[in-house]
C-alpha angles and dihedrals in degrees: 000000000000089000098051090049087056109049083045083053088051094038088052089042096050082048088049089049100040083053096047086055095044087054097047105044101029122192131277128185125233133211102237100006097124109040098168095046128083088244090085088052096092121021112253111270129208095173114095131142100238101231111187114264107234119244094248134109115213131214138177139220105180111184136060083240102112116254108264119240094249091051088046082060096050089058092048091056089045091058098036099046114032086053091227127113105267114219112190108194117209127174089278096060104032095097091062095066095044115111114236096245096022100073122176110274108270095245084061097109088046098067132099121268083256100032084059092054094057091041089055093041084068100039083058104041087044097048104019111029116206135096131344121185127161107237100274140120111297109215105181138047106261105204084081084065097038088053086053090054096042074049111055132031088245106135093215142015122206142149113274117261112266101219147340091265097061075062117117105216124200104201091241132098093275085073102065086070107038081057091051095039106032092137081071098063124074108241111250107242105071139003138119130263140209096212127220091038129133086263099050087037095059092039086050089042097045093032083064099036089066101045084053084054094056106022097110085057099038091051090045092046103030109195125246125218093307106018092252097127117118110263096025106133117197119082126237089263095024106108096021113025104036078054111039102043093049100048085041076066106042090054106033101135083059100061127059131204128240112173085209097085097053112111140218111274092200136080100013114124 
């Protein structure tokens, strides 16, 4: 038990100092940094009409597999507790939200159940704006969050990454420092988008980038529920994570953090 106190006491202490560092030598991007990594793909942009980001949280359910009781509940809590209309999009209603020019890639039905769920979560952010948020407990009122973004020019509002292991790392340069500077990322499961903006524009751009890469594969190997099928081809972060964690870092001085949108972790399948 002593030994378990103390390797909690170091673990709390090395937190406290990576924060304190963080604090002190933010981050800055910089133009050719990553080389090997889609971020130097595009130049960095600060211009962006700043379009309103609707009062709605989005959800997705992403299979004809009936929504489990536990997950039902989530909802509940999502629409009794952030305070904002909640919208869960299912296969019925799906077509109603795709933008005439803008269809589904075409790999869309080959993904896997989750896989689905990440891929839409861009498409919305990018095309809708409004609120994301995974189908877990909700434990704050959101329209505090939303103010903050009508408020500020910020492009997104989301909770601040809890630690350097929720990080999805690429294997490329870019880690070192998403490693080093993960309070400066949104954490993945819930925040609010504007949407049209340099952020949602390179997700949408590399998120279909990569399905054109594997699309031969994914169409001949079509995921189940987790992706865990032989021949599927994407990994667990690999259309969402790598993504979303590097851009959070390339434009950092465009997101802000509100701690209200971050759900519950626990009881949720």
């Amino acid at each position: 038990m002593a030994l378990q106190t103390l390797k909690e006491f170091v673990k709390s202490c090395l937190a406290h100092a990576s924060a304190l560092r963080q604090r002190w030598f933010p981050y800055r991007y910089q133009e050719g940094a990553y080389m090997d990594s889609f971020l130097s793909h595009h130049p960095k942009s600060t211009a962006c009409e700043l379009r309103p980001a609707p009062r709605v949280i989005y959800a997705f359910w992403t299979g004809n597999n009936e929504v489990p009781l536990n997950r039902k509940d989530c909802l509940d809590g999502i629409q009794a507790r952030t305070g904002v209309p909640l919208v869960l999009v299912t296969p019925e209603n799906l077509g109603a939200f795709v933008v005439p020019g803008s269809p589904l890639h075409p790999g869309y039905e080959s993904l896997s159940l989750i896989h689905r769920a990440d891929y839409l979560r861009c498409y919305f952010m990018h095309h809708h704006g409004g609120g994301y948020t995974d189908i877990k407990s909700a434990l704050h009122d959101w329209n505090p969050a939303f103010d903050l973004l009508d408020s500020s020019g910020s492009w997104g509002v989301g909770y601040q990454e809890l630690h350097r292991h929720a990080v999805a790392y690429t294997g490329g340069s870019v880690d070192r420092d998403l490693g080093r500077h993960y309070l400066s990322l949104l954490g993945n499961g819930a925040y609010i988008m504007r949407s049209q903006t340099p952020f949602t524009q390179e997700w949408y751009a590399e998120l279909h980038r990569r399905m054109d890469l594997h699309l031969t594969q994914l169409m001949a190997h079509p995921g189940d529920q987790w992706g865990k099928n032989p021949g599927y081809p994407l990994a667990w972060t690999y259309i969402l994570g790598q993504i979303f964690h590097p851009l959070c870092l390339k434009y950092a001085d465009q997101l802000a953090m509100h701690a209200a949108v971050m759900p519950s972790f626990t009881n949720y399948r």
